[in-house]
Each structure stands twice: as C-alpha cells, then as structure tokens.
C-alpha positions in Angstrom: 12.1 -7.6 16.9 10.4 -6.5 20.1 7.5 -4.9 18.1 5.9 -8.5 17.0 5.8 -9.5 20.8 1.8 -8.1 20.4 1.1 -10.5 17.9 -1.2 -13.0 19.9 -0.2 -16.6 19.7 -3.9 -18.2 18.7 -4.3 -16.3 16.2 -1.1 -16.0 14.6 -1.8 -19.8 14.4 -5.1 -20.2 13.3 -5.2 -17.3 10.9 -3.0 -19.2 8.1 -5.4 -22.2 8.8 -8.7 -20.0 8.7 -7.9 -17.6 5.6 -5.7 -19.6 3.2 -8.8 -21.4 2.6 -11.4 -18.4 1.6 -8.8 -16.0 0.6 -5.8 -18.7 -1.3 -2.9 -15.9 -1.0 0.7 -17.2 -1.0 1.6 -14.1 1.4 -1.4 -15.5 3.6 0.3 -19.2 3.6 3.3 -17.6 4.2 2.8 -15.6 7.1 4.3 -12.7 5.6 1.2 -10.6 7.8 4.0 -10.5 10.2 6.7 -9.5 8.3 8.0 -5.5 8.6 7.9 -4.7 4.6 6.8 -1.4 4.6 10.0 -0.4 6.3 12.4 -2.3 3.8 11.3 0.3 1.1 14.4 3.0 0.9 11.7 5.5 1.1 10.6 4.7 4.9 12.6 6.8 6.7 11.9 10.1 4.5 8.2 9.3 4.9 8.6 8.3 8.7 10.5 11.5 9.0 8.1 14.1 7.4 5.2 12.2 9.4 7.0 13.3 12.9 7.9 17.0 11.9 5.4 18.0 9.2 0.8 18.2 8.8 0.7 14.8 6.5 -2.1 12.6 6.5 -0.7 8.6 5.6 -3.1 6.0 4.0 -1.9 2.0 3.9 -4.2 0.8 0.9 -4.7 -2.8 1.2 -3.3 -2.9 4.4 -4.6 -6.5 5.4 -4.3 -6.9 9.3 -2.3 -3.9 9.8 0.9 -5.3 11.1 3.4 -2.2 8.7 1.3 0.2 10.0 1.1 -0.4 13.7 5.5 -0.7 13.2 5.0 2.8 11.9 2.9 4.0 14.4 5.4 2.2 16.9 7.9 4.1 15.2 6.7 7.8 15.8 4.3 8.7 13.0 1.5 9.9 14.6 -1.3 7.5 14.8 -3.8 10.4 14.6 -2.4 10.9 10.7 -2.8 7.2 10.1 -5.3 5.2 7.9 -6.2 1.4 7.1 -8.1 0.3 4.6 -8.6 -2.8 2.9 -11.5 -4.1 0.8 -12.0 -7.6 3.1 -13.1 -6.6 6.6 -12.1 -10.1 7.7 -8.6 -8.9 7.8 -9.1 -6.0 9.7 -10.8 -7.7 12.3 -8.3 -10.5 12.1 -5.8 -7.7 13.2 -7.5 -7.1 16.2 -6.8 -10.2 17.2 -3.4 -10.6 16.0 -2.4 -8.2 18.4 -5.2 -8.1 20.6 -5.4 -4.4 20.5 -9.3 -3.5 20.0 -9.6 -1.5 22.5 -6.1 -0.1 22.1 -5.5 0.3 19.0 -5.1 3.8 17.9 -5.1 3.6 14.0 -8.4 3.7 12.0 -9.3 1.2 9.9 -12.1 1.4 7.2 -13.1 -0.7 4.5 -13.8 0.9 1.0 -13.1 -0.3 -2.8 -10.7 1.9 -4.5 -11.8 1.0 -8.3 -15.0 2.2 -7.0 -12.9 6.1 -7.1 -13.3 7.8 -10.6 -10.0 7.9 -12.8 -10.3 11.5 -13.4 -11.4 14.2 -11.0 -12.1 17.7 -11.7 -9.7 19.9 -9.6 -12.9 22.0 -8.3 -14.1 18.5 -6.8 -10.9 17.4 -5.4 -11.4 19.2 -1.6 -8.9 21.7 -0.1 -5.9 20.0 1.7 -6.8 21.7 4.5 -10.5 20.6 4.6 -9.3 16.9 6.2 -7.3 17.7 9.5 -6.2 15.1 11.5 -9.0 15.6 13.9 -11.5 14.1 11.4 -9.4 11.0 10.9 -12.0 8.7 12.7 -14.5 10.3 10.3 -13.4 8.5 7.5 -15.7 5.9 6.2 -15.0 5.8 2.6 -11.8 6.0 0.5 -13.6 9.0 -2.0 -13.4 11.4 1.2 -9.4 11.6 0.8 -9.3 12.5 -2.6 -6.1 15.1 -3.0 -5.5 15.1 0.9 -2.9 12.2 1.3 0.6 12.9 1.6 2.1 9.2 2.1 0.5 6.2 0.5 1.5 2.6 0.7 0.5 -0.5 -1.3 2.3 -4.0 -0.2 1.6 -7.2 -2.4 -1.3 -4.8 -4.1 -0.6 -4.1 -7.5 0.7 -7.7 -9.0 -2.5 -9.3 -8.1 -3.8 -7.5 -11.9 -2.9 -7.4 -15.4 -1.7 -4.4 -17.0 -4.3 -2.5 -17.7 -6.3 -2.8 -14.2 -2.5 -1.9 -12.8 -2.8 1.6 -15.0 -6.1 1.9 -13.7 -5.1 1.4 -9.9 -2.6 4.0 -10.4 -4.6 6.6 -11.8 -7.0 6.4 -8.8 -4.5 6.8 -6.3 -3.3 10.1 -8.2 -6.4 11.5 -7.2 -6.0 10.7 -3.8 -2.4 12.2 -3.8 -1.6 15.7 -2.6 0.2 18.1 -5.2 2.2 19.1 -2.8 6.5 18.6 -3.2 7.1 15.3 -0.7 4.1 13.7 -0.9 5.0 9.9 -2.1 3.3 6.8 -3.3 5.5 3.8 -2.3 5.1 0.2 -2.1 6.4 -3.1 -3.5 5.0 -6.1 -4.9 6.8 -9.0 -7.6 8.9 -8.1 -10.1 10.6 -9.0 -13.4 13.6 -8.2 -15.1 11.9 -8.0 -18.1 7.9 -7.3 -18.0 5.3 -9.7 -18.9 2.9 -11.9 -17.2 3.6 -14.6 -14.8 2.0 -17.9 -14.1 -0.7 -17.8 -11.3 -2.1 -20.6 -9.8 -5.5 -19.3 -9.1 -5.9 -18.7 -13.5 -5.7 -14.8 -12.6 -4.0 -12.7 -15.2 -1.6 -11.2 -13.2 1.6 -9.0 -15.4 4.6 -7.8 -13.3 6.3 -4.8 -14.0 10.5 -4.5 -14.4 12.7 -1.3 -12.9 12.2 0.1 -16.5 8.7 -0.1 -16.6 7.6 0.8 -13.6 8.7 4.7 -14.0 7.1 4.7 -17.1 3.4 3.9 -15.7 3.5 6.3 -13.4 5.2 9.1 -15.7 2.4 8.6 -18.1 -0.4 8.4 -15.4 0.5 11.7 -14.2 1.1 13.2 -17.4 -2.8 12.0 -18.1 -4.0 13.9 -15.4 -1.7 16.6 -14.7 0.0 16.8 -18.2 3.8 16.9 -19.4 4.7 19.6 -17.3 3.8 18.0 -13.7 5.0 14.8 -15.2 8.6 16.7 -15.1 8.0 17.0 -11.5 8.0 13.4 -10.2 10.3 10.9 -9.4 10.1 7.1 -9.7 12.7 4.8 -8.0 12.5 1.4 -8.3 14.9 -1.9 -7.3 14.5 -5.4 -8.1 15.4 -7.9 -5.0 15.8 -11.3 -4.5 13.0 -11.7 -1.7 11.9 -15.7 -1.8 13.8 -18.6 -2.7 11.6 -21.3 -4.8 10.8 -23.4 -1.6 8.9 -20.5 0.1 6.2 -21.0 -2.8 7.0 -24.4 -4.6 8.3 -22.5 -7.5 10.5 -23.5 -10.1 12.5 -19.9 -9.5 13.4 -17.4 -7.0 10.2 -14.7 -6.7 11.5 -10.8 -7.1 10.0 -7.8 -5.6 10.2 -4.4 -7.1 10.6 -1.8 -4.1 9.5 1.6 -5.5 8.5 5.1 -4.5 6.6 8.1 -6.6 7.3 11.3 -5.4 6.6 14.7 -5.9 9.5 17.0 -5.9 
C-alpha cells in the first residue's frame, strides 16, 4: 500500500533492534508498527465516515508510533479531530522518525497514563462536549482533559497485556472519556480465545484473554456500573474471533486469535 512509502528505511530497521530489547513486545519483534489494524476492524468505515461529515473528536490510546492513525488521517478524518497518546514517549518519538514527518506531521501526540483517570466521575465534573472544540486539540497535555468529549476511541494490542480485573478497570476509565452521545464507539482488537482464560506469557505477566461471549458482557456491565441498566440497553458490543498469526510468527505451539470488537452507543 502506497501509504507505508513514508515509513523511513533506517528506522524501520533499527527500531525492532533498538526497542525489542527495553520494551520485549512480540508486536515490536514483529513489526506489526507497520501493519494497517485499525482499519481491519468492521467498525472503520462508520467511524472514518462520521469523522469526515460530523463535530467528533478521535483518541488512539496506546497508539505506539502512530502508524493507524496517520492511515486515518491519510484517509480523510480530519487531523485537527485526532489524538495520540501512549504512556512510553520513546514510541512517539520513534514515529517521527518512522516516517520522518516532525515537522509535518499534523496529529498531536501526548503522553498521559490512563489508570491514572478515576473509575467513576461525577457527571457535574465530566465537561460540556462542547467545552473541547477541535481548535484546542494541540492543548491537550493530559488524558483527564477529554473526559466525556471523545466520540471514537481505539485500543490496538492494549487490553490483553492485563489480567481480568485491570481489563475491567481499563474499561471503566475509558467510559468516562466516552461521549453519551448515539455513534460514539470504542473499538479495538487485541488476542482472543474461544473460550476465556489466561494464556501463557513469556515475560511471567498475568495476562487473561477474553472470548466473543465475554467480551459483551464486560462492557455491558461497565456501563451498567456507571450509567445503570437502562443506558446499558443502549449499547452494542460486536465482537469476531480471527485467525491473525500462524505459530511461526511467535514460536508458538498454536495459531494466535484476535478479537475485533466495537462498543457503541446507539
């Protein structure tokens, strides 16, 4: 695909070299920083769409060196609705790089910890939607300034890197940061099961992967948490299972599946 042409060739070769050493991530060995995911997820195009004709305000959480969201940006959502963060600054900057685009690059990046947001937040100190316009973008500095303005949220390869719990506690915080408004969607993907459980990980993390049926669940009884049964009525969990790596990619014994999901609020 043309859009990769950008990525510069030092650094797409040192970067695997450089970071699988600080930060041991098989995505990182694997140079999937260069692979289009976000538009995979069967949600894409209804979130690409709303981004080109409607006021939303799009957040990539975890976004590592920004490669999904400079395709989306190349794709027509407008740059000056579009945010990066991730928690290791190293990646941002690596970005840069990747596609030597410092001084081009028109998306904001900003580093913030999102456990660091509170699980619950008052609805008086959630601001206005209309408080954060796309103007003050640039102005965004910490991840607790976007509570109840996003419209679109991504998370690629973010949630399996927990166990259970710290998953339940990852989606409550990005509740908060979700507009109430009918469209707005969280959506991502990250390793699956057919049935839940935990998984072997070679760094000793506890790390649990969630099926199709469990997935919903979560996220019907983190909103009914915060918004009760009622709101819980209005969203809408999709989730598929794929086949994404065959055991060579990552010397395992099995194939590695990927749950593709989207949350949205009808």
């Amino acid at each position: 695909m043309d859009f990769l042409h950008w990525a510069h060739p030092c650094a797409l070769r040192l970067t695997p070299i450089d970071f699988s050493e600080k930060y041991p991530y098989p995505c990182i060995r694997g140079f999937h920083f260069v692979n289009l995911m976000m538009s995979l997820n069967a949600a894409y195009p209804r979130v690409l769409d709303a981004g080109k004709n409607g006021d939303t305000l799009f957040l990539d959480l975890g976004c590592c060196m920004g490669t999904d969201l400079r395709k989306l940006v190349h794709d027509g959502y407008p740059a000056s609705r579009v945010l990066g963060c991730d928690l290791r600054p190293e990646f941002i900057q690596l970005g840069y790089e990747l596609f030597d685009d410092a001084d081009a690059c028109p998306i904001h990046f900003f580093t913030s910890n999102v456990f660091e947001l509170p699980t619950s937040v008052a609805a008086a100190d959630i601001p206005a939607p209309e408080t954060l316009r796309p103007t003050d973008v640039s102005a965004v500095t910490d991840i607790s300034q976007l509570r109840g303005a996003l419209t679109h949220i991504y998370t690629g390869a973010l949630f399996h890197l927990f166990d259970k719990e710290t998953q339940r506690e990852l989606a409550l915080r990005l509740v908060t940061l979700l507009n109430r408004t009918p469209g707005a969607i969280v959506f991502g993907r990250h390793q699956g099961l057919h049935e839940e459980g935990y998984i072997h990980d070679h760094l000793g993390r506890d790390r649990y992967c969630h099926s199709e049926k469990s997935w919903p669940q979560l996220w019907k009884d983190v909103f009914t948490e915060i918004e009760g049964e009622g709101f819980a009525e209005r969203v809408v969990v999709q989730a598929e299972l794929r086949e994404q790596f065959g055991p060579e990619v990552f010397g395992t014994k099995v194939s590695t599946y990927m749950l593709y999901w989207s949350v949205e609020i009808v």
